[in-house]
C-alpha positions, 0 to 999 in steps of 0.5 A: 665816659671815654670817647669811643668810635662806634664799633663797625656794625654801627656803621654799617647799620645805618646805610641799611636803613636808607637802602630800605627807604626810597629816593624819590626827592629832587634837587628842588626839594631840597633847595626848598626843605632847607629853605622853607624849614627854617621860615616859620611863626618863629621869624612872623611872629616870635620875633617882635619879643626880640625886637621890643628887647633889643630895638634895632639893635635886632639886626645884630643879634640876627647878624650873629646867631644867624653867623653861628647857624652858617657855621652849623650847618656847613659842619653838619653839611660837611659830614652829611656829604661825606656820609649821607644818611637819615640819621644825620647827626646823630649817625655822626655823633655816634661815630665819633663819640659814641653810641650814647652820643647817637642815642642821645641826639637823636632822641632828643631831636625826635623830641623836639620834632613832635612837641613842635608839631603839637605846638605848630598844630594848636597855632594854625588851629587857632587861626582857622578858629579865628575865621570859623568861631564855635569850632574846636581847636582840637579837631583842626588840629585833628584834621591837620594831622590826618592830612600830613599823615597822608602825606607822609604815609604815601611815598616820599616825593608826595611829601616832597611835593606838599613842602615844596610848594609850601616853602615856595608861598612862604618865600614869595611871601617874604620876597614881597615883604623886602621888596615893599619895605625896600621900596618904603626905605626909598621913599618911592612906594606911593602914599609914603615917605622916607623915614632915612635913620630915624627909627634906627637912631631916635627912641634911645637909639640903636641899643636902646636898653643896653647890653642886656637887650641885645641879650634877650634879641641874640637868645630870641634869634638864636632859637628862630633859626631851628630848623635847618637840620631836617635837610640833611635828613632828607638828603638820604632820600633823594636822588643824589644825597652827596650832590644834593645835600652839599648843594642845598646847604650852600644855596640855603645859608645865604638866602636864609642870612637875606631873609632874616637878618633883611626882614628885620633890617627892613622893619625896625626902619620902618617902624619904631621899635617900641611900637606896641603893635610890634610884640603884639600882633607881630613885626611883620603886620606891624610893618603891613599896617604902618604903610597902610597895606589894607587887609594886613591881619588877614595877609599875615594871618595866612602866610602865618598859617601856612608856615606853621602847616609846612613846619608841621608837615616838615616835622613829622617827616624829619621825626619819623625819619630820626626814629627809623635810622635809630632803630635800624642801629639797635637804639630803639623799638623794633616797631619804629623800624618797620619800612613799607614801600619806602616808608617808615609808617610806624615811626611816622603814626608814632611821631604823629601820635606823640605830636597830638598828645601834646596837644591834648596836654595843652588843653588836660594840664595847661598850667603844669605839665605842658608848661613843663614840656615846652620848657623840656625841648627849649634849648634841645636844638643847641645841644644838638648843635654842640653835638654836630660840632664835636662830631665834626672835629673828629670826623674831619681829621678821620675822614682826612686820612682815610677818605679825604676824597668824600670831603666834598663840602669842608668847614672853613678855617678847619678847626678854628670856626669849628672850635669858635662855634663850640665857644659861641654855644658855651656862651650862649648857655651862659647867657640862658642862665642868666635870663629867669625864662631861659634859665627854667629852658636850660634846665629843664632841657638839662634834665631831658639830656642828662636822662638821655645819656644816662640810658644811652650809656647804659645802653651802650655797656650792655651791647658791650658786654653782649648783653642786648639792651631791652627794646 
């Protein structure tokens, strides 16, 4: 399997597609897509798995997964600033790679996108169910649905709008949770004490199980960070693409590296690591209820709620998306192409429609075919990654030489972080394998990507050939 440019009417293609879309996003969009896309249940709630593995020792795993993010995400900037488009990556990886390579990750990505918009849709249910015992998960999950296919069937800004305030709750809510715990660290919180080192240093210390726990924290803190990519998809939409995508994967890289790797600095000194409550119910209400702040539950249970109600939204729009820029390049139904004022609608009811048939799975096959679904798209965004990072090897130099002047945003210490980013994702594959839980992730998402290029390299010797392949 050569490594070959896309032919030129791939190119071109993919420009087409964004002129028919509209450009209706601002600069505060998306400052706030990049930053509220990546703060979800997985940092308020799938985080106390890592905690209880690594202990304090948490704050090092999110130190160096959230590096690795950092280094993705100026890459996947780099490129997008010089080519903006709504395929992002995988119009990336396409010219530089290949055809297959396109085809490979954007499907995969759509992939991901609409199992995690099911799987976004059963959590918040479960949580309104909570509070309305009696009524069925599925039809909030119904209702969820509805309302964020309204908002992504109208124009772009309105979607822009919904998630801008979304983010915005999500970030307030965070903001508040540093400045209590910092305010606890202290001592000058009313009703607290100072707990100076000592959960950081007492119950087996800052590694308390060893190597072998940082492991399961670093595998935990790499997957939370998912998310981040759904920026450079919108770029193309808004009003300024080059100036608006390099702005907001400068401004997000740092405030993200505060609110995660802050987060879990603040909690594991605060409370001990081993507390039960912790993996339970969730780091975050843990923290709450052991400085006493009454209603904790409630208080995490609606910042949870409306993370997952904005990922949901932020999904639907990022899948909708990735399907019409594979379309517009010939890698996909016809059908999923089709832009009304502005609007992929069909690619946004098919991504819809496959996230609610995921829900439906839950509840028809919950002990086998679902299992097998999420384990699918486990590791889906580090194959991505990997991708981004590849493409942005080739197309910095390609860009050097032709356009240098496009390279508004470049990587830092180009190729070395770029090739040492590779490195880390190797070795982060590795590691899966050796973890039973990852090691079933890691194969299943083996298979779904394997499948993939085996049908995008078909693909791509047909139309080689001439030979269209069939839609």
């Amino acid at each position: 399997m050569s490594r070959t440019s896309a032919p030129p009417p791939t190119d071109a293609a993919a420009p087409t597609a964004d002129s028919a879309l509209t450009h209706g996003l601002k600069q505060r969009h998306l400052s706030m897509i990049a930053l509220g896309g990546v703060i979800g249940a997985g940092l308020f709630v799938g985080s106390g798995a890592g905690i209880a593995a690594a202990g304090p020792s948490i704050v090092l795993a999110y130190g160096v997964s959230g590096l690795l993010v950092m280094f993705v995400m100026r890459m996947l900037g780099e490129m997008s600033a010089a080519n903006p488009a709504s395929g992002s990556f995988s119009v990336h990886a396409e010219r530089a790679i290949g055809p297959w390579a396109g085809f490979t990750a954007g499907w995969s990505f759509w992939v991901l996108l609409c199992v995690a918009v099911g799987l976004e849709g059963i959590g918040a249910a479960q949580i309104v169910t909570g509070w309305l015992p009696g009524t069925p998960e599925w039809a909030w999950v119904a209702l969820f649905m509805v309302i964020f296919l309204g908002t992504n069937l109208a124009a772009v800004k309105n979607f822009g709008e919904f998630e801008f305030w979304f983010a915005a709750l999500k970030v307030i809510a965070i903001t508040l949770f540093l400045v209590l715990g910092l305010l606890a660290i202290l001592g000058v919180l009313p009703g607290t004490d100072s707990p100076g080192t000592s959960n950081l240093t007492g119950d087996g210390g800052f590694l308390p199980n060893g190597s072998e726990g940082l492991i399961i924290g670093l595998l935990a803190s790499v997957f939370a960070y998912g998310g981040l990519e759904t920026v450079t998809i919108a770029a193309a939409e808004s009003e300024n693409p080059v100036q608006g995508v390099a702005k907001a994967v400068r401004t997000a890289m740092w405030r993200i590296a505060v609110f995660y790797i802050g987060s879990m600095a603040v909690i594991v000194t605060l409370v001990p690591w081993d507390d039960p409550k912790v993996a339970e119910v969730g780091p975050f209400y843990a923290m709450l209820d052991h400085l006493g702040i009454s209603g904790a539950a409630e208080i995490m249970n609606v910042v949870i709620l409306v993370a997952l109600l904005s990922a949901m939204n932020a999904n639907i729009y990022g899948s909708s998306r990735m399907a019409c820029s594979l379309v517009a390049r010939g890698q996909g139904p016809k059908l999923l192409g089709k832009v009304s004022s502005g609007v992929p609608r069909n690619a946004v009811l098919a991504s819809s429609v496959f996230g609610f048939l995921c829900v439906l799975l839950s509840y028809w096959r919950p002990d086998d075919v679902f299992p097998w679904l999420l384990n699918m798209i486990g590791a889906v965004i580090l194959v991505v990654w990997i991708f981004v990072a590849v493409s942005q090897l080739v197309l910095r130099r390609r860009t050097e030489r032709e356009a240098p002047d496009r390279l508004v945003v470049r990587m830092w210490l180009f190729p070395g972080l770029t090739i040492a980013a590779l490195v880390a994702m190797t070795g982060i594959f590795v590691l899966m394998l050796r973890q039973p839980d990852t090691r079933d992730q890691l194969l299943a998402t083996g298979v779904l990507t394997a499948v993939l290029i085996v049908i995008g390299v078909v693909r791509q010797r047909r139309a080689e050939r001439g030979t269209p392949a069939q839609n």
